[in-house]
C-alpha positions as a Markdown table, in Angstrom:
| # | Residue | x | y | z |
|---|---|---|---|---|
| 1 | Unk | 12.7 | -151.7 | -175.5 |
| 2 | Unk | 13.9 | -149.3 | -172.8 |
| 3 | Unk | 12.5 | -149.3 | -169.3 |
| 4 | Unk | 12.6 | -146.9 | -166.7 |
| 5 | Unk | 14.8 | -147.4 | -163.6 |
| 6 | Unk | 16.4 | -145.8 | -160.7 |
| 7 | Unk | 19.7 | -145.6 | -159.6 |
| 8 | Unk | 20.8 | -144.5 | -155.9 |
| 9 | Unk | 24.5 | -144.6 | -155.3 |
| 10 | Unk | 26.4 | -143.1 | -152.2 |
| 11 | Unk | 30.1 | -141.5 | -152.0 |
| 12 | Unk | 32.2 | -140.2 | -149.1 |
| 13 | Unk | 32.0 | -137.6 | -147.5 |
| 14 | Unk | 35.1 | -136.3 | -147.9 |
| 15 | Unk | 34.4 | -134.3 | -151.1 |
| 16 | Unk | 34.0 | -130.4 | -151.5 |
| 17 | Unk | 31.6 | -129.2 | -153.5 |
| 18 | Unk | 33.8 | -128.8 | -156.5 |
| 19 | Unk | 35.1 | -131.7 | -155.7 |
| 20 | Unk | 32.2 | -133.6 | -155.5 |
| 21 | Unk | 30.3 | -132.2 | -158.9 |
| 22 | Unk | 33.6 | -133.2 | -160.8 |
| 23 | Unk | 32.8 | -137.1 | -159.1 |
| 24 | Unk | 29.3 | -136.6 | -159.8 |
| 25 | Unk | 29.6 | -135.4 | -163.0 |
| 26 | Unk | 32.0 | -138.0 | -164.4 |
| 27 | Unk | 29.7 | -140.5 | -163.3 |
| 28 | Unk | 26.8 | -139.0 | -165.4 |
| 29 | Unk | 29.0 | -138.7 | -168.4 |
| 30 | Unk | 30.3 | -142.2 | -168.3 |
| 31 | Unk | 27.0 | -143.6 | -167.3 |
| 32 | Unk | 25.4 | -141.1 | -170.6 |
| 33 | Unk | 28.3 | -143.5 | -172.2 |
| 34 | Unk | 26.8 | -146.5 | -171.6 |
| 35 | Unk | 23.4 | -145.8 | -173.6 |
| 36 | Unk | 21.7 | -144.2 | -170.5 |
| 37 | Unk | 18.7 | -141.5 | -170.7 |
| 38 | Unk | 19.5 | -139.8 | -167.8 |
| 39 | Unk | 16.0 | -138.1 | -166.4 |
| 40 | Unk | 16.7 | -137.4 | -163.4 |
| 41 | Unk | 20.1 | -136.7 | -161.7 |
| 42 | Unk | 19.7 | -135.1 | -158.2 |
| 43 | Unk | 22.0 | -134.9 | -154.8 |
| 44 | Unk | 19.9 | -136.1 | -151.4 |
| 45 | Unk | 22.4 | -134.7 | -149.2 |
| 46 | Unk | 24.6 | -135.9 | -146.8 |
| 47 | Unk | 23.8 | -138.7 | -144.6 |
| 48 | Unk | 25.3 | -140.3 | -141.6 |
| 49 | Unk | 25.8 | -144.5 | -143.0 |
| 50 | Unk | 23.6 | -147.2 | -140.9 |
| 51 | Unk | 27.3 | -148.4 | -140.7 |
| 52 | Unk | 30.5 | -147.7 | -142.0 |
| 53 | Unk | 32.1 | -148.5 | -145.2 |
| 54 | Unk | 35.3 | -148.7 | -146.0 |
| 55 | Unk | 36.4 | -146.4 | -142.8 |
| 56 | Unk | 34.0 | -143.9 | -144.1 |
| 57 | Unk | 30.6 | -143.0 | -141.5 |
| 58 | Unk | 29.0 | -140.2 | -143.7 |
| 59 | Unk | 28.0 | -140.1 | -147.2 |
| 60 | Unk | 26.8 | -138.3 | -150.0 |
| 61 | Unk | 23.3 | -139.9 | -151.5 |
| 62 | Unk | 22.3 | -139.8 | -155.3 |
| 63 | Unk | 19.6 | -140.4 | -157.0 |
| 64 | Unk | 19.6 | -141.4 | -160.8 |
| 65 | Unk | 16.3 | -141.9 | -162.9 |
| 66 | Unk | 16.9 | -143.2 | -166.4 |
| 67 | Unk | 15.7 | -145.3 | -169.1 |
| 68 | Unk | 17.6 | -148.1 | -170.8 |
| 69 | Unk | 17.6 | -151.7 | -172.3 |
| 70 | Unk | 17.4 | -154.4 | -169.2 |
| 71 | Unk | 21.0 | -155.6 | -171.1 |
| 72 | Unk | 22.5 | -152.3 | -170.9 |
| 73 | Unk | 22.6 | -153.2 | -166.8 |
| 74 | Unk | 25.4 | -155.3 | -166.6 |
| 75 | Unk | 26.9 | -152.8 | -168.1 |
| 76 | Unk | 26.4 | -150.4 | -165.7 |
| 77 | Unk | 26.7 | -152.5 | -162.6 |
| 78 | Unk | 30.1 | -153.2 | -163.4 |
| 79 | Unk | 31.2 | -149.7 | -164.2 |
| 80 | Unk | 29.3 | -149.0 | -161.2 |
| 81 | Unk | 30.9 | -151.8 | -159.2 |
| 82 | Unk | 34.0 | -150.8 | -160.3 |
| 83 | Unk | 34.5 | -147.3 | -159.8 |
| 84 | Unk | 36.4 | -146.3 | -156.6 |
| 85 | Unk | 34.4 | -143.2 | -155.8 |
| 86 | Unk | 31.6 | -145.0 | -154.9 |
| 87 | Unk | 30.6 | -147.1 | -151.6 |
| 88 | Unk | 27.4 | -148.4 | -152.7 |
| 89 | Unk | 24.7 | -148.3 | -155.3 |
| 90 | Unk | 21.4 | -150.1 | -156.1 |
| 91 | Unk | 19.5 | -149.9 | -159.1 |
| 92 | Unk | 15.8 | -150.9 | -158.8 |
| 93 | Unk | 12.8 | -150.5 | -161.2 |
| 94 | Unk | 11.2 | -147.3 | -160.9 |
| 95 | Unk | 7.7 | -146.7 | -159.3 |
| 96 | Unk | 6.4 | -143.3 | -159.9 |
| 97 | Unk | 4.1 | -144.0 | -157.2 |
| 98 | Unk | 6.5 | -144.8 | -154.7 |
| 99 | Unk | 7.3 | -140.9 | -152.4 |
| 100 | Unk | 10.9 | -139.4 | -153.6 |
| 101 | Unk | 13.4 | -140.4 | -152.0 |
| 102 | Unk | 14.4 | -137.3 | -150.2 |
| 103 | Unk | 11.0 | -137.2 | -148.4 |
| 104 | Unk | 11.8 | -140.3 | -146.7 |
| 105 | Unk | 15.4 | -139.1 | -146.1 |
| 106 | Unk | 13.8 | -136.5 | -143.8 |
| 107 | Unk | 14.2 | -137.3 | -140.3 |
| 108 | Unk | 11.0 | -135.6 | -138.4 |
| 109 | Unk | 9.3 | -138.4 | -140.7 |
| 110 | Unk | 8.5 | -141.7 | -139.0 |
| 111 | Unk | 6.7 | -144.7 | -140.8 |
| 112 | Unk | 4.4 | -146.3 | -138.3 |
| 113 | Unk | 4.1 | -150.3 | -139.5 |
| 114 | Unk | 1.9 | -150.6 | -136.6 |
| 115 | Unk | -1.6 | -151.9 | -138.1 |
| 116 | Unk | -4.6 | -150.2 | -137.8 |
| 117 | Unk | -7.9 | -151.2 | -137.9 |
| 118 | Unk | -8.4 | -149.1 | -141.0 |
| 119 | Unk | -5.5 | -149.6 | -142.8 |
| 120 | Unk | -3.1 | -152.3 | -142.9 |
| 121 | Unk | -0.8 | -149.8 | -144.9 |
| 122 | Unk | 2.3 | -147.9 | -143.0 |
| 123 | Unk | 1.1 | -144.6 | -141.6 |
| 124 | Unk | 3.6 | -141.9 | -142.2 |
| 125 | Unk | 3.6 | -138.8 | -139.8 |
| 126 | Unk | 5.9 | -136.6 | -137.7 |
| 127 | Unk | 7.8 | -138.4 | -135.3 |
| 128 | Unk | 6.8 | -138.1 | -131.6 |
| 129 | Unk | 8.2 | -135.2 | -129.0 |
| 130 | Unk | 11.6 | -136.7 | -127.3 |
| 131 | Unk | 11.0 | -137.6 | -123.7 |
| 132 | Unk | 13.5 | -135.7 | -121.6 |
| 133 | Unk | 16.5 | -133.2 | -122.6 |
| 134 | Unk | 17.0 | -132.0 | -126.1 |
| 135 | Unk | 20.2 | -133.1 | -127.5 |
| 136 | Unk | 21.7 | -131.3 | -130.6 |
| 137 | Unk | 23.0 | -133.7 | -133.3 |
| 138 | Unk | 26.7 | -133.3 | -132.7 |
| 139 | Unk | 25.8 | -134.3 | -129.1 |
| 140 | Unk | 23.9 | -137.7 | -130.1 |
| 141 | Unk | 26.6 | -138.1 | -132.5 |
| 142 | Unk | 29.8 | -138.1 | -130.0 |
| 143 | Unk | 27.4 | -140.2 | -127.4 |
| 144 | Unk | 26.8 | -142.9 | -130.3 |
| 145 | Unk | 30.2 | -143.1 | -131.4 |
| 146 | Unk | 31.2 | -143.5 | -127.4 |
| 147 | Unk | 28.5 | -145.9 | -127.3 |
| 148 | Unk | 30.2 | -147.7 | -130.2 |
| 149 | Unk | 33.5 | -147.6 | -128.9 |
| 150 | Unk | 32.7 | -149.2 | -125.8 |
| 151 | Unk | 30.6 | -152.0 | -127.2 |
| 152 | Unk | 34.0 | -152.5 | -129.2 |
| 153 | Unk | 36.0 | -152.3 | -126.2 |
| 154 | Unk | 33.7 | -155.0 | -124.2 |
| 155 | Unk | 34.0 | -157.4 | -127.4 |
């Protein structure tokens, strides 16, 4: 019996975008290998990493729904595992009621875990003004990488 799962995995940045369809479309064709039924098979987009990986701080996001046997998973973790192109991946059961991925990817969206007295549910909404001057994001990125730098340095 086949059940339904996602797959998100990330790969550097450092792809064109030739480049990176040829990655992302050996991956498919190797994971169609496997005994996959591939539903879904979509790019997020390029993301800055929480932290970096293997020298790398930006990354491309993918997101892979598809239906298989719970066996052929071992399978594909180690392919997965395996396979230089890749940073990361996680595979996880998948909710259709959980919001895409790429919804929560955007960054004017805030989850509020505060509780309320209504709800004990996160709130999502739009994020709140910034208090003082506008920075563009190449700005905040060279201050966070200074910041980063001389947190290194003081260590």
């Amino acid at each position: 019996m086949a059940n339904k799962y996602e797959l998100l995995y990330t790969l550097a940045a450092k792809y064109t975008e030739d480049e990176l369809a040829a990655v992302k479309g050996t991956i498919t064709s190797e994971l169609n290998k496997l005994g996959l039924s591939i539903s879904r098979n979509e790019e997020i987009g390029k993301i800055k990493l929480g932290y970096p990986m293997k020298h790398v701080r930006h990354g491309h996001y993918v997101l892979v729904v598809f239906d298989a046997a719970p066996a052929a998973l071992t399978k594909v973790t180690e392919y997965l595992r395996l396979h230089n192109e890749i940073l990361r991946h996680q595979i996880t059961h998948f909710d259709p009621a959980v919001k895409p991925i790429g919804q929560l990817a955007d960054p004017e969206v805030r989850i509020d875990y505060r509780a309320t007295e209504t709800t004990t549910a996160p709130v999502i909404g739009t994020a709140p003004a910034p208090v003082g001057p506008a920075m563009t994001p190449e700005e905040l990125d060279k201050r966070l990488e200074a910041l980063e730098e001389d947190i290194t340095k003081a260590l």
